[in-house]
N, C-alpha and C positions, 0 to 999 in steps of 0.2 A: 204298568210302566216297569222297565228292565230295572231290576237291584242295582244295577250297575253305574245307570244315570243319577242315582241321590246318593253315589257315595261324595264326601269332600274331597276337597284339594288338600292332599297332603303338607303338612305344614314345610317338607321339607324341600318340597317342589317349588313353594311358595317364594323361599329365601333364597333355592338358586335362582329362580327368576328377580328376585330382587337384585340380586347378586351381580347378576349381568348385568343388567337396568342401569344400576348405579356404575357401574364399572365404563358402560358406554358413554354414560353424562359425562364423568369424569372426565376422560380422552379427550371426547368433544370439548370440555371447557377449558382443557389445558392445552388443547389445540389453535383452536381463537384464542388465549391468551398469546401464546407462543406469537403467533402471526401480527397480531398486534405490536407484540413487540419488535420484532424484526420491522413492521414499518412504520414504527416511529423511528425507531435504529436507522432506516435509510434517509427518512425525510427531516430528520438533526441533521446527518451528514450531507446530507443536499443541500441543504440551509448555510450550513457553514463553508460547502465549498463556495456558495454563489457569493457570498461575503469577502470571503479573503478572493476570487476573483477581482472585485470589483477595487478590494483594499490593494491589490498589486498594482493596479493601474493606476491609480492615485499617486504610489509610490513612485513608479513610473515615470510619473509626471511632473513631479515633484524636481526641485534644483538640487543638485549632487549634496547630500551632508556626509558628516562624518561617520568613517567603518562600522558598521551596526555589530554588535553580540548580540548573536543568537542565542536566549534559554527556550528552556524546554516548552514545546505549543508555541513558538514563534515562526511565522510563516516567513521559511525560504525562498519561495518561488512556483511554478508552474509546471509540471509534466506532461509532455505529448509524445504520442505513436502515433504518426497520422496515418500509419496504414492500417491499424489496428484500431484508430478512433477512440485512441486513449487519451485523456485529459484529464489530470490529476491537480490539487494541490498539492502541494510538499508541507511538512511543518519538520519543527526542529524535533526529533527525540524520537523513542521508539518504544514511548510504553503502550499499555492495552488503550489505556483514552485517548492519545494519540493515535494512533492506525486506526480506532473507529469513524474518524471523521475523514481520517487522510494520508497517506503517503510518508512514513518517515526518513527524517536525515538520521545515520546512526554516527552518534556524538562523537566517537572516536575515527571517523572516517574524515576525509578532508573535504573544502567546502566547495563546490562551484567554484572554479578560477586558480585553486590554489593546486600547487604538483602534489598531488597523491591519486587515490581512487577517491571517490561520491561513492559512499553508499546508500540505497535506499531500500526502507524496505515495505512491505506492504502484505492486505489480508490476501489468499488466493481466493475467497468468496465474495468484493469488493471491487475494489481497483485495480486490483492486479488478474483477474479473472482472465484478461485478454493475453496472457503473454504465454498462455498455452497455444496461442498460432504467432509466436514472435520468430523471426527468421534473419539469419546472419545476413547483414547488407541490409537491413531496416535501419531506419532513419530514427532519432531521438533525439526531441530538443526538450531543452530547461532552461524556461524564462525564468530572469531571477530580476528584481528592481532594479539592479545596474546596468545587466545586461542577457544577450543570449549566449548559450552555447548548445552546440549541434556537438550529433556525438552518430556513429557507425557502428553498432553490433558485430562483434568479432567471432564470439563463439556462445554455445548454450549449454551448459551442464549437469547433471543433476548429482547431487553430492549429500553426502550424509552430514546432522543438522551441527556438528561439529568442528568443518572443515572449513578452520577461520581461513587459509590461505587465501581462499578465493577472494579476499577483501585487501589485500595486498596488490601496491600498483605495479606495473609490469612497463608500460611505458611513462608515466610521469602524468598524464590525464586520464585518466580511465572513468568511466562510472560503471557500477555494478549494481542488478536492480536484483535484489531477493524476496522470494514466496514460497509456502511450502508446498508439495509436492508428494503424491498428484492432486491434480486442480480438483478432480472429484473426490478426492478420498474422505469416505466417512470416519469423523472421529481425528484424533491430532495425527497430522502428515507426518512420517516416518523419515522424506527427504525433503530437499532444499532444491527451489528453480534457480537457477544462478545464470543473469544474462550480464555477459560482459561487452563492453562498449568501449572504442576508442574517440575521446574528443577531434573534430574535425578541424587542424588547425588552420585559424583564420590572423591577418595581418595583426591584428589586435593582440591577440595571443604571444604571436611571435615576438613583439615587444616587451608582454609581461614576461615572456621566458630571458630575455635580452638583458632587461632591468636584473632578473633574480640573479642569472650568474654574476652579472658585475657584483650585485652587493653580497654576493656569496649565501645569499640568502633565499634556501629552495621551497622554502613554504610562504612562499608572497603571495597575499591575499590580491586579487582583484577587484576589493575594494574595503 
């Protein structure tokens, strides 16, 4: 028999083969972990939109009470892109545990109904995913428990994460939906999707604007 068949395995072979071995396990486990969590991560947020679904229409239903406040994690209402086959809840606020389950209102922005802009904001790996094929002249509605409002897509922009202006109303109804950008970008997005909307005014409207100037008062809530 060859000398060569009864030498050993060098120890040193030994350890980079362990080396790797364990390095693959590893991956692999923090892989399946990873995955794991992202869907429990979707199937909470599923869970809670199909609830406050079900809680809006209750509301809904329900006989007029008095002006709700919104704090923070309080469900506003409902968002659709029916072109884009979007269907969101909204909640009040804009921190990380907010946006994981849903669509935020940002607190300083104005509410459904009242003259300013809506703003909302949301993940672009989520909810907002669809509004990288969103197109000026798309249609937006936002069911709220009092009522609806439709809204017209005016323009699309993309801005650095900075530039509050865009949060600023321009006609007196506006809603503005923010995400970061671009929708694929690995690692924290560098810009801002900024889709601005003009509310479509309806006889309803026209009265709450009717009412505001008499009473000189331009942030009248709609309910």
């Amino acid at each position: 028999m060859k000398k060569w068949l009864l030498r050993p395995i060098k120890p040193v072979r030994l350890s980079r083969a362990l080396l790797i071995n364990s390095a693959i396990y590893f991956f692999l486990f923090a892989g399946v972990l990873s995955l794991g969590y992202v869907g429990m991560a979707y199937l909470d947020a599923h869970r809670y939109q199909q609830s406050q679904r079900v809680n809006l229409e209750k509301q809904r239903l329900a006989p007029p009470s008095a002006p709700r406040f919104l704090s923070e994690g309080d469900m506003l209402g409902e968002l659709q892109v029916p072109r884009l086959q979007l269907d969101t809840i909204v909640v009040q606020g804009d921190s990380n545990a907010t946006l994981k389950k849903a669509v935020g209102h940002l607190p300083d922005s104005a509410l459904p109904g009242q003259w300013g802009n809506v703003a909302l904001a949301g993940h672009r790996d989520t909810f907002f995913r669809s509004l990288k094929d969103i197109k000026v002249g798309d249609e937006i509605r936002l069911k709220t428990p009092e009522r609806n409002f439709e809204y017209r897509v005016e323009s699309i922009k993309i801005v650095g994460p900075r530039d509050v202006v865009v949060l600023k109303s321009l006609t007196g109804h506006n809603l503005t939906l923010l995400t970061c950008f671009p929708i694929y970008y690995v690692g924290p997005a560098p810009k801002r999707l900024v889709v601005r909307a003009r509310e479509i005014e309806t006889p309803q409207q026209r009265v709450v604007d009717q009412n505001a100037a008499k009473s000189g008062n331009s942030q009248q809530l709609s309910f």
